[in-house]
N, C-alpha and C positions, 0 to 999 in steps of 0.2 A: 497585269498590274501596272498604274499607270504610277507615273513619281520620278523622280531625278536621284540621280547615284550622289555619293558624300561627297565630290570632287565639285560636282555642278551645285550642291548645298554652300560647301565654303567661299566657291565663289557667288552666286548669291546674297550670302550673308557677311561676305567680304572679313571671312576670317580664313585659317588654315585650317588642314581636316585634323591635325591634332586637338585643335581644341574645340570641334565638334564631339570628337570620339571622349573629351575629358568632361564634359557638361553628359554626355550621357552616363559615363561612369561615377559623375558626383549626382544624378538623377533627377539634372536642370532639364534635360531632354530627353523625353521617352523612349526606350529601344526603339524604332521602324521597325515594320514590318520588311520582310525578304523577298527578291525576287525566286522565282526557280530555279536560277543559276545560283542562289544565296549573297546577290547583292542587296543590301540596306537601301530602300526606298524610300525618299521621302518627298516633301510636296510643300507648299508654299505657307502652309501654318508654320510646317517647321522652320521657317526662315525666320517669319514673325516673329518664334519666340526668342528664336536667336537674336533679330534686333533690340527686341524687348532686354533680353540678357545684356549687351554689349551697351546700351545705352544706360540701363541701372547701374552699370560697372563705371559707364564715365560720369556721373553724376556719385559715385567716392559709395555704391552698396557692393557689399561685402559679396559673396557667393551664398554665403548663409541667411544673408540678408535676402536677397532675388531669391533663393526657395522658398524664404516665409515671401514673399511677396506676389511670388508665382501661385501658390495653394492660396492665399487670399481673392487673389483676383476669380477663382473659380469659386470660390466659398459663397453658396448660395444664403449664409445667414453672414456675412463679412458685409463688411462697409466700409465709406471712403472715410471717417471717423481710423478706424483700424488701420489703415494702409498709411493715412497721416501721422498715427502715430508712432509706425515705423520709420517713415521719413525725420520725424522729427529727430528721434533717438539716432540716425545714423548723421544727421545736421551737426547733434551734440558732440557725435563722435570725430570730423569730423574739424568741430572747431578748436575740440582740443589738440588734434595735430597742428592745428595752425598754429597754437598757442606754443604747442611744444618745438614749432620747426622754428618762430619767431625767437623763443629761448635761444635755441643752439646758434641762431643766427648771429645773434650778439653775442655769443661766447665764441667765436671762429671769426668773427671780425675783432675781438680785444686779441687774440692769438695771433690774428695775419698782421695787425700794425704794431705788435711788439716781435714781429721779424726783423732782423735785419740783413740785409743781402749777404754782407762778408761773413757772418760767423761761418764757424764750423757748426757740424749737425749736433755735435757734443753741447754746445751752449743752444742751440735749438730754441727757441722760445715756444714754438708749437708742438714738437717732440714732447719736451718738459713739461709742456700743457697737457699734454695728452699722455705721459707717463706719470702724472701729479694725483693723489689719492681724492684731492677735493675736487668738489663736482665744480665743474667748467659752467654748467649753465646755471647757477646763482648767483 
């Protein structure tokens, strides 16, 4: 049986083999077949998907997202109509963090410039902020 062991996969695919062995167990990556000695064989598609996986992930898709994306990409009735409108939903997803880390952004900049160096932690203006019932980022 020809193929590379999971050590020569991660490096490859320039990940760790934990998280080869954890895409297989969430079933981003198909078991491989075994050697006779019962090592895990795999081959150079498997790398591909792995890029495919680790590049989905740096453009902000979810894992759950890259599954439904993985079973489209084979779906003999799918189309690039479908796959766009996954991108789009995760775009949405996405901009609302930005919108939400923008929020918190200016709530932790009104908190760092009503610091002042001498106090004590007791008059704390960021403690207080962040011990305070009302939400900080309104």
């Amino acid at each position: 049986m020809s193929g590379f062991r999971i050590g020569e996969l991660a490096k490859r695919a320039d990940v760790n083999v934990e998280t080869i062995r954890y895409y297989e167990r969430r079933g981003l990556l198909a078991p491989p077949p075994r050697s006779a000695s019962g090592y895990r064989q795999y081959d150079e598609l498997d790398v591909g998907r792995i890029t495919f996986i680790k590049r989905a992930q740096s453009l902000g898709f979810t894992l759950a997202e890259i599954t439904d994306l993985l079973r489209l990409r084979v779906d003999p009735d799918g189309s690039c109509g479908d796959v766009e409108d996954r991108a789009r939903q995760t775009l949405a997803r996405i901009e609302g963090k930005v919108e939400e880390l923008a929020r918190m952004k200016v709530a932790l900049e009104r908190l760092v410039s009503a610091c002042e160096n001498g106090r004590p932690t007791s008059a704390c203006p960021i403690i207080e902020g962040l011990e305070s019932v009302r939400e900080l980022t309104t």
